[in-house]
C-alpha positions as CSV (number, residue, x, y, z in Angstrom):
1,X,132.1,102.4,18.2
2,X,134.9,104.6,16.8
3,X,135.1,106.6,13.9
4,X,138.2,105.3,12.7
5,X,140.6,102.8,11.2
6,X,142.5,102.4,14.8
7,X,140.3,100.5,17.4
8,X,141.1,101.9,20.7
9,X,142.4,100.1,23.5
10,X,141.2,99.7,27.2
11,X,144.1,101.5,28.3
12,X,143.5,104.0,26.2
13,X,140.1,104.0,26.3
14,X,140.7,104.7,30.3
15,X,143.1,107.3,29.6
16,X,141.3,109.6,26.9
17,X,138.0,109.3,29.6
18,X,140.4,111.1,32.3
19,X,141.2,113.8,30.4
20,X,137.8,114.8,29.0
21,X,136.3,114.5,33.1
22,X,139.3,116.5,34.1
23,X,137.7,119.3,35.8
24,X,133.9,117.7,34.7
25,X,133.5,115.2,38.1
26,X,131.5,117.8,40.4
27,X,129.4,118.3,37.7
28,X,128.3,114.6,37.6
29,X,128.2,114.1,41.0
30,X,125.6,117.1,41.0
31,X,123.3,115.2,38.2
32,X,123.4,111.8,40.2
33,X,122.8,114.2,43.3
34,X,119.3,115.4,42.1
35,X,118.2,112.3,40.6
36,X,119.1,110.4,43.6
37,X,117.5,113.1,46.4
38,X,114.4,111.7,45.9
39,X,115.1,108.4,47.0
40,X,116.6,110.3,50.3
41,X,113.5,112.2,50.4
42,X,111.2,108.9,50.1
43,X,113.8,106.6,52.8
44,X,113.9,109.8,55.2
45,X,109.5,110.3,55.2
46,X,109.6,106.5,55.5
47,X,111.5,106.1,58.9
48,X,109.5,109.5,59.7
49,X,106.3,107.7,59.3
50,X,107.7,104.8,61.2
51,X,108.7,106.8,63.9
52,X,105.7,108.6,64.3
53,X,103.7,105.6,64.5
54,X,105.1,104.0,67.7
55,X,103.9,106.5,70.3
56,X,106.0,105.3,73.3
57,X,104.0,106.7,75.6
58,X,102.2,104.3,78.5
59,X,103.5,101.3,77.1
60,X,105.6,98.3,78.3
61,X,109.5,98.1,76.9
62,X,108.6,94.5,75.4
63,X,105.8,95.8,73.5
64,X,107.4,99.2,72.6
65,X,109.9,97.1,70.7
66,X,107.7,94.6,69.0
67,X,105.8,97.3,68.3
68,X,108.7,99.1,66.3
69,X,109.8,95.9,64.8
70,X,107.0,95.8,63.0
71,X,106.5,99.1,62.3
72,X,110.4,99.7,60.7
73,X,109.6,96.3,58.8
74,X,106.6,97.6,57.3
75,X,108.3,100.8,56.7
76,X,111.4,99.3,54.9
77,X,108.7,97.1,52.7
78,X,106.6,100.4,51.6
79,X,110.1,102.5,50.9
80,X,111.4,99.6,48.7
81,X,108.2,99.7,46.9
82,X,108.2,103.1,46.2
83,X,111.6,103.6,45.4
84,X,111.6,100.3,42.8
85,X,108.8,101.9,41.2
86,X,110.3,105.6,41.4
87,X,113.4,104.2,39.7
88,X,111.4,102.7,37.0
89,X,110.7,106.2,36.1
90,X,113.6,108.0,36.4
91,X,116.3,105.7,35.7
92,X,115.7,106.5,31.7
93,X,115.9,109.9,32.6
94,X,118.8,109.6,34.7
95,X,120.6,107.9,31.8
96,X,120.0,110.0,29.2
97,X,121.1,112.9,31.0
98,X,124.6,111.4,31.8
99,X,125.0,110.0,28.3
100,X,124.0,113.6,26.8
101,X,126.4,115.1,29.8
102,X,129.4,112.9,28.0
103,X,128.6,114.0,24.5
104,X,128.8,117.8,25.6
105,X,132.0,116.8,27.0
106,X,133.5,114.5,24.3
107,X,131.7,115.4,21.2
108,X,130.6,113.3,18.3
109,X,134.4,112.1,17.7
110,X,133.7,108.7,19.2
111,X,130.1,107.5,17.5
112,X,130.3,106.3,14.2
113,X,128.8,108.1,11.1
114,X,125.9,105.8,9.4
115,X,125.2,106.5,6.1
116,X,121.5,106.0,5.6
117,X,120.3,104.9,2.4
């Protein structure tokens, strides 16, 4: 909501937002960066895992492959899992930091003032 008598339009709404991340964008990309790194970490020791598991050694091709179709299916299952339930934790964190990362940047110009009785 805006703190004024003028209601803002998209296109101005879309134009105000480039001025104030002129100069700001790295510095997003670097908070969804570390928020996001730990799902890379999770996906990357998942296939590790998965990897580790197959031991090709003294086996036939056919059951080398079955072997690692089932073993990359169960890995994709487990990292799904994990990173559902990671996200339940840290998407509210992730959130509030880019909400308070566009306050720093824009101020409280664009909230409205409650009075509270």
């Amino acid at each position: 909501m805006i703190d004024s008598k003028h209601e803002m339009t998209a296109t101005e709404a879309i134009s105000e937002s480039r001025k104030i991340m002129k100069g700001n964008k790295t510095t997003l990309f670097i908070i969804w960066l570390t928020f996001n790194i730990w799902y890379f970490i999770i996906t990357l020791i998942g296939i590790v895992i998965a990897f580790l598991y197959l031991k090709p050694f003294n086996k036939p091709l056919a059951d080398l492959i079955f072997q690692a179709l089932i073993a990359y299916l169960i890995a994709i299952i487990l990292i799904a899992i994990i990173n559902f339930l990671l996200s339940l934790y840290l998407q509210p964190y992730y959130r509030q930091t880019v909400a308070n990362f566009y306050r720093s940047l824009a101020g409280d110009k664009y909230l409205k003032k409650e009075i509270i009785k």
